[in-house]
C-alpha positions as CSV (number, residue, x, y, z in Angstrom):
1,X,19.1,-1.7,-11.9
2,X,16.3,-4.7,-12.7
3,X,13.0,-3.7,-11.8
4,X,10.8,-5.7,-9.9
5,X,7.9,-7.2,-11.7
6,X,4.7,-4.7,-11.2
7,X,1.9,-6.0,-9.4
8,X,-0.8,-8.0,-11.2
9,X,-3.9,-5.6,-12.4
10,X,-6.8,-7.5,-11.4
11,X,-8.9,-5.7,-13.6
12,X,-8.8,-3.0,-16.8
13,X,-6.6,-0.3,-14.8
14,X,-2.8,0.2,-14.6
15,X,-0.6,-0.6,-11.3
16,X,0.9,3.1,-11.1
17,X,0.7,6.8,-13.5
18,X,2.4,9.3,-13.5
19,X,2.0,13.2,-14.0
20,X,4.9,15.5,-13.9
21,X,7.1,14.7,-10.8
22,X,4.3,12.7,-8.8
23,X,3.5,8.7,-9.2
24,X,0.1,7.9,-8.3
25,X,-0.5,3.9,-7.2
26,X,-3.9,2.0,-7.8
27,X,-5.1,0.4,-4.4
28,X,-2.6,-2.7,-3.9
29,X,-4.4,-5.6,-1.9
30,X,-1.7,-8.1,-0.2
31,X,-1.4,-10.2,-3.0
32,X,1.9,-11.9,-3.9
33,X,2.0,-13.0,-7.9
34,X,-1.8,-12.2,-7.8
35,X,-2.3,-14.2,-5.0
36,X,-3.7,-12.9,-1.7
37,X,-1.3,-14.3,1.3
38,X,-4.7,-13.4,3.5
39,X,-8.2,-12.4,3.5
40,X,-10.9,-11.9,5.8
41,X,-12.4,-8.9,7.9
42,X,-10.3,-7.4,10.3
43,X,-12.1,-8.0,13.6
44,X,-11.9,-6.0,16.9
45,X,-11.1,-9.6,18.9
46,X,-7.8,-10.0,16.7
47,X,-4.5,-9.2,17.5
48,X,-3.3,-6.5,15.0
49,X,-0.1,-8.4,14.5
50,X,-1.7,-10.7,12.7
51,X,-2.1,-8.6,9.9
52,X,1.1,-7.0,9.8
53,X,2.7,-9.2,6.8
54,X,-0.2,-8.7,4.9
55,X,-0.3,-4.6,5.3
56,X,3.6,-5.0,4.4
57,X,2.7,-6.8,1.3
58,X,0.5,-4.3,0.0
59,X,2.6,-1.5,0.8
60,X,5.6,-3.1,-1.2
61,X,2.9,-3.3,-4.0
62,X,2.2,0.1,-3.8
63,X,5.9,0.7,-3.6
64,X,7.3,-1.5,-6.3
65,X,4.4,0.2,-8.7
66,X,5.7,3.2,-8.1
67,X,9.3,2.5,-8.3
68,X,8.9,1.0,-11.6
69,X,7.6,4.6,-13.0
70,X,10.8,6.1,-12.2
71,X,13.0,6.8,-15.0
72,X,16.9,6.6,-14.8
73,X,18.6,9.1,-12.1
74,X,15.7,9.0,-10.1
75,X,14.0,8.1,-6.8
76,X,11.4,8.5,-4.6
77,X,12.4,11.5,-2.2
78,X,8.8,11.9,-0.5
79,X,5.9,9.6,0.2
80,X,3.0,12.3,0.0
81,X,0.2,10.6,0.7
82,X,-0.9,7.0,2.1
83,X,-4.5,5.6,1.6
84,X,-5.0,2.2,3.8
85,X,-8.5,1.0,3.5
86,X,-9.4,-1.7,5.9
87,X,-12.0,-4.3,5.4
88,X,-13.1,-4.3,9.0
89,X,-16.4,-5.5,11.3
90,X,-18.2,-2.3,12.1
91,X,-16.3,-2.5,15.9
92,X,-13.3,-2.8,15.1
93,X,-11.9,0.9,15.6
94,X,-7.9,0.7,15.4
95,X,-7.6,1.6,11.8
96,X,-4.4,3.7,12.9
97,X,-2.6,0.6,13.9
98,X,-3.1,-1.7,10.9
99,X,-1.7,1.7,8.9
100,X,1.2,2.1,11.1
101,X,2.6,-1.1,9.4
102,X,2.1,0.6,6.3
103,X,4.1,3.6,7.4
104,X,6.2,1.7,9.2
105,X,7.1,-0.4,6.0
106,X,7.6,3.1,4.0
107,X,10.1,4.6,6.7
108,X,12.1,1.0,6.9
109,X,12.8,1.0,2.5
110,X,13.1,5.6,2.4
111,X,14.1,6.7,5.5
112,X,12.2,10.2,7.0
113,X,11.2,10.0,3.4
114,X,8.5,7.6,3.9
115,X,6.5,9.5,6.2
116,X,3.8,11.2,4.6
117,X,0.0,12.2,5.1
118,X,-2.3,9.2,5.8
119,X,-5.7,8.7,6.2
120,X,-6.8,5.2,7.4
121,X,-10.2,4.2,6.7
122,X,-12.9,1.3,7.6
123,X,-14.4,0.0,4.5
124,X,-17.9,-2.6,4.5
125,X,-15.7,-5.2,1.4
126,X,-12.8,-5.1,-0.6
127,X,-12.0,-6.7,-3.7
128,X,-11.7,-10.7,-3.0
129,X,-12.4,-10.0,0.4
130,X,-8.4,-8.9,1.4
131,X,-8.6,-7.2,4.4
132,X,-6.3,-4.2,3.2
133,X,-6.3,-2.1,-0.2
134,X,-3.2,0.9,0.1
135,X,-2.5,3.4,-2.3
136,X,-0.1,5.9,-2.2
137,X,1.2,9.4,-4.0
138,X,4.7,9.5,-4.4
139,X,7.2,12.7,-5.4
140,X,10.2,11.8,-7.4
141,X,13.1,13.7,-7.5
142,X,16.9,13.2,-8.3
């Protein structure tokens, strides 16, 4: 099976390691071919949809980093942990929901595998100003 191309690093750091049976993914931005598709705070007068393809993005970063550390025979069989920061105005307070497209995203591509811990959280900036940065642990199995 052809792996999809890694996410571009967008400074001195790797997409994805990996120690034992666990992959652990830098913080993935929504950028397609190192290219964000959107940027910008996330304000409390938007509607959350809007940021949906962009949430999606960065979790298939996060995803296709750690895919590309599995080794032949094996697969993801447990999303551990997801980390979605969100570049957000200080009232904006529905972290949960930009996430949930995250997790959402996860449960579509492994099934009940995709559901694992979460924490969102509201940050001041991210890099190039994307709204979203997601990381995520993954376990690996057979």
């Amino acid at each position: 099976m052809a792996k999809e191309a890694n996410p571009i690093p967008q400074g001195k750091y790797v997409p994805a390691t990996r120690f034992g049976n666990l992959i652990f993914t830098a913080g993935m931005t929504p950028r397609n071919n190192g290219v964000l598709i959107k940027t910008g705070k996330v304000k409390a007068s938007d509607d959350i949809a809007d940021y949906k393809d962009a949430v999606v993005q960065a979790a298939k970063n996060a995803l296709t980093a750690a895919k590309n550390k599995l080794e032949e025979g094996e697969k993801i069989v447990q999303i551990m942990q997801i980390t979605v920061y969100v570049n957000s105005e200080p009232d904006f307070t529905k972290h949960p929901k930009i996430a949930d497209f995250a997790s959402e995203y996860f449960c579509e591509e492994l099934g009940e595998s995709g559901v694992g811990s979460r924490a969102a959280v509201g940050v001041a900036v991210l890099p190039g100003e994307a709204p979203v940065e997601i990381a995520i642990i993954a376990g690996v199995g057979k």
